[in-house]
C-alpha positions as CSV (number, residue, x, y, z in Angstrom):
1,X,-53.1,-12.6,-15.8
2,X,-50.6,-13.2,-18.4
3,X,-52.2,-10.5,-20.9
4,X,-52.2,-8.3,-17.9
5,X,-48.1,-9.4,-17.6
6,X,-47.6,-8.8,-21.7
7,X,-49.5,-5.1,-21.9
8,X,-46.8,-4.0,-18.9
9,X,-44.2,-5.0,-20.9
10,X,-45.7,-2.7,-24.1
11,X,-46.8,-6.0,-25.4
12,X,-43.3,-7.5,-26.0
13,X,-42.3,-11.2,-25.1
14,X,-39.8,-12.1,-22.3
15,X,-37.9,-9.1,-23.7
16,X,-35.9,-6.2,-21.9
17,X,-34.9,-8.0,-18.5
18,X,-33.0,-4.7,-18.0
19,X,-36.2,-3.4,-17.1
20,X,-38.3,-6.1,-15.4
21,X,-35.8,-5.5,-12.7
22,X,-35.3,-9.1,-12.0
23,X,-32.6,-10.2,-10.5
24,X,-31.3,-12.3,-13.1
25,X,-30.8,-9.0,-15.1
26,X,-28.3,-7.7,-12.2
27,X,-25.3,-9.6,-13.2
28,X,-23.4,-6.9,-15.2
29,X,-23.9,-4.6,-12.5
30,X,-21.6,-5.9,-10.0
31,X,-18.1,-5.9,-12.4
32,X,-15.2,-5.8,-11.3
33,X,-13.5,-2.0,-10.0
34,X,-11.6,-0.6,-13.2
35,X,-8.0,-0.8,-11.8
36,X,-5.9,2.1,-13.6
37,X,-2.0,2.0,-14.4
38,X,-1.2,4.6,-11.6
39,X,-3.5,6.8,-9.7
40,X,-0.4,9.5,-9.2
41,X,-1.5,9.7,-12.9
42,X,-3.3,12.8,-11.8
43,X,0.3,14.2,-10.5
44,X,1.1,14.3,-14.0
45,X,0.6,17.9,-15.0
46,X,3.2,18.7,-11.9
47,X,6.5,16.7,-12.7
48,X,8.3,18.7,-10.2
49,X,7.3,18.6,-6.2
50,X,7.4,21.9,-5.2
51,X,9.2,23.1,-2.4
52,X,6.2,23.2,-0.1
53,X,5.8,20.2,-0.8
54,X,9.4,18.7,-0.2
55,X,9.5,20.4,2.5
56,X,6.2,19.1,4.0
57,X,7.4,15.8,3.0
58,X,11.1,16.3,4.6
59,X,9.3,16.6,8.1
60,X,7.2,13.8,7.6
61,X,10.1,11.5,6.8
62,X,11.9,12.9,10.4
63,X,9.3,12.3,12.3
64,X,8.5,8.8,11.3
65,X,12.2,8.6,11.3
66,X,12.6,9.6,14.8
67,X,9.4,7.4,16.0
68,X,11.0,4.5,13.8
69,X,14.4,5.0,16.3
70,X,12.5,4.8,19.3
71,X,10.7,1.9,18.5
72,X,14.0,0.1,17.6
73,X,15.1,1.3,21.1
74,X,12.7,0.5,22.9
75,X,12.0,-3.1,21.2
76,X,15.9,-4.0,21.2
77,X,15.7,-3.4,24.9
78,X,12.2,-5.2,25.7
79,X,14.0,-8.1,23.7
80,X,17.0,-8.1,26.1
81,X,14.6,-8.3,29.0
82,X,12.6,-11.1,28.2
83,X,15.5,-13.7,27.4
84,X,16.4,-13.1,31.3
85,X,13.5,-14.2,32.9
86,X,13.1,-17.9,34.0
87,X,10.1,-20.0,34.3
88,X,8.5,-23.3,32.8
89,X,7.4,-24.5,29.7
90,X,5.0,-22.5,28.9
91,X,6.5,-19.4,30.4
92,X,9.3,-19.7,28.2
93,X,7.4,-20.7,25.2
94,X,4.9,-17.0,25.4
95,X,8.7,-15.5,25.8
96,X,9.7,-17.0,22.6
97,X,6.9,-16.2,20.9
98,X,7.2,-12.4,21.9
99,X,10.5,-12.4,21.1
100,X,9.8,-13.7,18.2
101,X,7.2,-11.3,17.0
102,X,9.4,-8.2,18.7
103,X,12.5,-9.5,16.1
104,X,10.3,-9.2,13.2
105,X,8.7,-5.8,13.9
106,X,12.0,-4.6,14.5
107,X,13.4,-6.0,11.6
108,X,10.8,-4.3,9.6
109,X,11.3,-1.3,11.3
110,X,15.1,-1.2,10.4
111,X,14.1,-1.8,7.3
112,X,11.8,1.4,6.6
113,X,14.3,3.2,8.8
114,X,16.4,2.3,5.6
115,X,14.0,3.5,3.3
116,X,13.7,7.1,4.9
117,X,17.5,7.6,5.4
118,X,17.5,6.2,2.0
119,X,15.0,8.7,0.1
120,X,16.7,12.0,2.8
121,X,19.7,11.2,0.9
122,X,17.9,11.7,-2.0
123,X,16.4,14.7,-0.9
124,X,20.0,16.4,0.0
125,X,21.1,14.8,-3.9
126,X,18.0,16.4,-6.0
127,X,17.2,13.1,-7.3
128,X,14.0,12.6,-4.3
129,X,10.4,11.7,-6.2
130,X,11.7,10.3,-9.1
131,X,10.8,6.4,-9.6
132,X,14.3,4.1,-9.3
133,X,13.1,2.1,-12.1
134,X,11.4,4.8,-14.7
135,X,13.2,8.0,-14.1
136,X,9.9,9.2,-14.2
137,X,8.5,11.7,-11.2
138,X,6.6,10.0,-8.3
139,X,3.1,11.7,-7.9
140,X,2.6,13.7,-4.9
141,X,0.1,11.8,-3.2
142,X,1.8,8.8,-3.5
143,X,5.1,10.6,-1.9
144,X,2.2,11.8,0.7
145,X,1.2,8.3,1.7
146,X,4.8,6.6,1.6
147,X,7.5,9.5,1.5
148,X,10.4,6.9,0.9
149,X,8.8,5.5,-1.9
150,X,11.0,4.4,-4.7
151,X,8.7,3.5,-7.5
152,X,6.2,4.9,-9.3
153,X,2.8,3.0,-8.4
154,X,2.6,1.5,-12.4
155,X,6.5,0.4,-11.8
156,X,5.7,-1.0,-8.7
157,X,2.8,-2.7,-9.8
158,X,4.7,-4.1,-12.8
159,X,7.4,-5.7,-10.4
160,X,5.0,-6.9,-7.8
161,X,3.7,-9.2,-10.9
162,X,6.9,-10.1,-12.1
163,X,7.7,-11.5,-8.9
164,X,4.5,-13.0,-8.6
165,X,4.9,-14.8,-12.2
166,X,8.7,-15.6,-11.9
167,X,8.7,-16.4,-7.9
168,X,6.0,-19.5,-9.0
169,X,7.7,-20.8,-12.3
């Protein structure tokens, strides 16, 4: 049997595990995804949005903007009516708890509300799809997925790990 083993492997020893197909041999396969600097990279050859495409981006910022108010609305007034109602312990604790998790999503909606009033200032200004930090243009589909973004993806990136290695020293 093992001459039979040694002339399917052209009569080499234990050689070429790359193609015995054992599993042993799979290791290197399974590496790591290759994370790039900025995928707006492709954006590059267009440093300029063009007005399509501010415009397209102008209506998506007002309407998340206008869904962003009514959710504030409607979350500031579902907060006033659970603090009035009465009950017992554990009544009042699920209360707390929602209005607990209805002051955080509001406070994060305030917050991106911030953001778009933010970047349709910049918009009326000239200065919208440029990175805060680099000066350099935001890529399109970056703008497409988060239209008040103020970084590039690379700059963002870089001080996401700054805070990451400075917030733990």
């Amino acid at each position: 049997m093992n001459n039979r083993e040694g002339a399917s492997r052209d009569g080499t020893s234990p050689a070429r595990p790359e193609t015995s197909g054992s599993a042993t041999t799979a290791a290197p396969i399974p590496r790591p995804p290759v994370r790039r600097a900025a995928p707006d990279t492709d954006d590059s050859d267009l440093p300029e949005l063009t007005q399509e495409q501010l415009d397209e981006l102008r209506q998506a910022l007002e309407e998340r903007r206008a869904s962003l108010v009514a959710n504030i609305d409607e979350r500031q007034h579902a907060e006033r009516d659970v603090s009035r109602e009465v009950g017992d312990e554990m009544d009042e604790a699920n209360a707390e708890g929602a209005t607990s998790l209805t002051s955080k999503l509001l406070e994060r909606d305030v917050r991106v509300l911030a953001e778009i009033d933010r970047a349709l200032a910049k918009m009326k200004e000239g200065s919208y799809g440029m990175c805060e930090g680099t000066g350099e243009p935001i890529g399109y589909r970056r703008l497409k997925l988060r239209p008040w973004a103020r970084y590039s993806v690379a700059y963002q990136e870089q001080i996401e790990r700054e805070e990451r290695t400075g917030g733990g020293a």
